[in-house]
C-alpha positions as CSV (number, residue, x, y, z in Angstrom):
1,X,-6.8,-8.5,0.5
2,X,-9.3,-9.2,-2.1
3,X,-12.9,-7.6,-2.2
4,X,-15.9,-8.4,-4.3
5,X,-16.3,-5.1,-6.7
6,X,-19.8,-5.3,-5.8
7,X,-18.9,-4.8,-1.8
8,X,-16.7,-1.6,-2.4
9,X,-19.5,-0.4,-4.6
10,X,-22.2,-1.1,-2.1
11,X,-19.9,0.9,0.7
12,X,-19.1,3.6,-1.4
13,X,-22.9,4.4,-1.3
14,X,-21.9,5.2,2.6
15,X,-19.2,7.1,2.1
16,X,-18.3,10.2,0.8
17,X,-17.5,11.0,-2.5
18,X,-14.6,9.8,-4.7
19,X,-14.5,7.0,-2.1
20,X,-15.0,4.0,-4.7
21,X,-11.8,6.0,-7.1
22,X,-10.0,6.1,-4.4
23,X,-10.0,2.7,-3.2
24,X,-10.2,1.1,-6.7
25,X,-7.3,3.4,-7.7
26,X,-5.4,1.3,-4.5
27,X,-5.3,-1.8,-6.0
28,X,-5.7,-3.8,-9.2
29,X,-8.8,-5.0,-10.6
30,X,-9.2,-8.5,-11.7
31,X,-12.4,-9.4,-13.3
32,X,-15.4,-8.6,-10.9
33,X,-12.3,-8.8,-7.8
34,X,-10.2,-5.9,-6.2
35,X,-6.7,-7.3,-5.1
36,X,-5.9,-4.6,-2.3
37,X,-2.2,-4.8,-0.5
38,X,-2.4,-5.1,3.3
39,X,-0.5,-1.0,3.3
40,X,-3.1,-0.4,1.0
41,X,-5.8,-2.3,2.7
42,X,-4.2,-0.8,6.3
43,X,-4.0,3.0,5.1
44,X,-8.1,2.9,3.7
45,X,-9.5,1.5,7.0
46,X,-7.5,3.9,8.8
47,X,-8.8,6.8,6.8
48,X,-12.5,5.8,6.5
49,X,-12.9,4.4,9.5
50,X,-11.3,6.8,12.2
51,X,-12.8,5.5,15.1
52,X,-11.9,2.3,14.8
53,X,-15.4,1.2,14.0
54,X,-16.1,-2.2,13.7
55,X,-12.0,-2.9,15.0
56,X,-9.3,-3.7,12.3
57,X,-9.0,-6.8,10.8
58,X,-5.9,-8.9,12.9
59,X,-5.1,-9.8,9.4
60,X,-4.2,-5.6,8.4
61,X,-2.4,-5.1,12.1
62,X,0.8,-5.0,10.9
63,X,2.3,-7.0,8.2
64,X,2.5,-10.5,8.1
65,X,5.2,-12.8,5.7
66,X,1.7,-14.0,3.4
67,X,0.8,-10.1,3.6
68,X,4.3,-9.0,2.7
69,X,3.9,-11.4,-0.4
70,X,0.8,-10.5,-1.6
71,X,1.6,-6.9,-1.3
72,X,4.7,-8.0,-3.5
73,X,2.5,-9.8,-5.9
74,X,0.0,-6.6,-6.3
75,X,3.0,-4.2,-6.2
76,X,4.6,-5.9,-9.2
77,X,1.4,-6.4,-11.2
78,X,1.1,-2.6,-11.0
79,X,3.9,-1.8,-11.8
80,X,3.9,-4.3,-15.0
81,X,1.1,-2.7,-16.0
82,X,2.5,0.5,-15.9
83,X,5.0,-0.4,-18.4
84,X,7.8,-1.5,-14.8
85,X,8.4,2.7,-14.7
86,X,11.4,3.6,-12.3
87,X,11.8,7.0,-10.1
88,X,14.4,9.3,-11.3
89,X,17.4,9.9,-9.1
90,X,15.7,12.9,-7.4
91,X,12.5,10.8,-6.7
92,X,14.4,7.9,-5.3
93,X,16.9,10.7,-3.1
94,X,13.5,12.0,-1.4
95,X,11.8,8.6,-0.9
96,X,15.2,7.9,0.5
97,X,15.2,10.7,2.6
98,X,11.6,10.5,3.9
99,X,12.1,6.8,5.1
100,X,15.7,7.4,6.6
101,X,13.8,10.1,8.9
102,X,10.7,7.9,9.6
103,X,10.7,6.4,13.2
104,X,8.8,2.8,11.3
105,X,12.1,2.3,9.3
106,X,14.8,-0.4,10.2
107,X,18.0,0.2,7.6
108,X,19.8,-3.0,9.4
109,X,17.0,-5.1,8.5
110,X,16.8,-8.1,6.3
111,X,20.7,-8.0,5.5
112,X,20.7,-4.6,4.9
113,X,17.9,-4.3,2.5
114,X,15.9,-2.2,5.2
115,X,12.3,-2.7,6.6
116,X,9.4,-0.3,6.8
117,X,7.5,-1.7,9.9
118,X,4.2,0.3,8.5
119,X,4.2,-1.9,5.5
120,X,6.6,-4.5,5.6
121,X,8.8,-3.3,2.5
122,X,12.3,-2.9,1.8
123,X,14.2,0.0,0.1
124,X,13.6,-2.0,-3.2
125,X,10.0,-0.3,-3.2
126,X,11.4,3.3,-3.3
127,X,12.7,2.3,-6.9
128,X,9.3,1.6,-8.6
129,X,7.5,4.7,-9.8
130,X,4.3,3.1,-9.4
131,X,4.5,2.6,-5.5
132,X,3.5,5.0,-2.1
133,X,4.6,5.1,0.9
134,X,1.5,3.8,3.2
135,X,1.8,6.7,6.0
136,X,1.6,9.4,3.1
137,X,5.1,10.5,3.1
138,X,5.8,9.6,-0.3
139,X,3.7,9.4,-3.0
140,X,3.5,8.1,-6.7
């Protein structure tokens, strides 16, 4: 999901504070754009907008195949610019552990490569440093 800067900016005027950190710290800025993933995208609407206000976008539902790749795309362009950082052995053991436990996870999935039905990833995300579980129970 993109968003105009402007437009979060504009919101964040309605919101409480540290609302415009926190959703520009979600995502990566590109010029005058925000590129939000759909988990990202998902876990902010959810969190501002408890009531469902307005309804959900179809598009933040659940994850989608385009989603799942932009949500790669933004993932990976973090995590570039981060310098590609990697949990440590204890991190990864945890993340491993949270997701095993989590009723959204699928460890037969995708040939064995696992899928998060929250988010759409696969156990490849526990590895990069620079990612978060979208339901909270992992965290950068």
């Amino acid at each position: 999901m993109t968003l105009l800067l402007s437009q979060v900016r504009d919101q964040a005027r309605r919101r409480p504070a540290g609302y415009f950190g926190e959703v520009v710290g979600s995502g990566v800025v590109v010029g005058d754009r925000l590129v939000l993933s759909d988990a990202a995208a998902r876990r902010l609407f959810q969190k501002y907008n408890p009531n469902g206000e307005g309804g959900m976008p179809d598009s933040l539902k659940e994850p989608t195949l385009v989603g799942m790749l932009e949500d790669f795309v933004a993932a990976t362009k973090i995590w570039a610019a981060a310098g590609f950082p990697v949990c440590t052995k204890a991190q990864i053991e945890a993340r491993v552990g949270s997701c095993n436990n989590c009723d959204k996870w699928d460890a037969k999935a995708r040939l064995g490569l696992g899928l998060c039905s929250a988010c759409g990833c696969t156990l490849i995300k526990r590895w990069l440093a620079t990612e978060k579980c979208p339901l909270g129970k992992w965290s950068v």
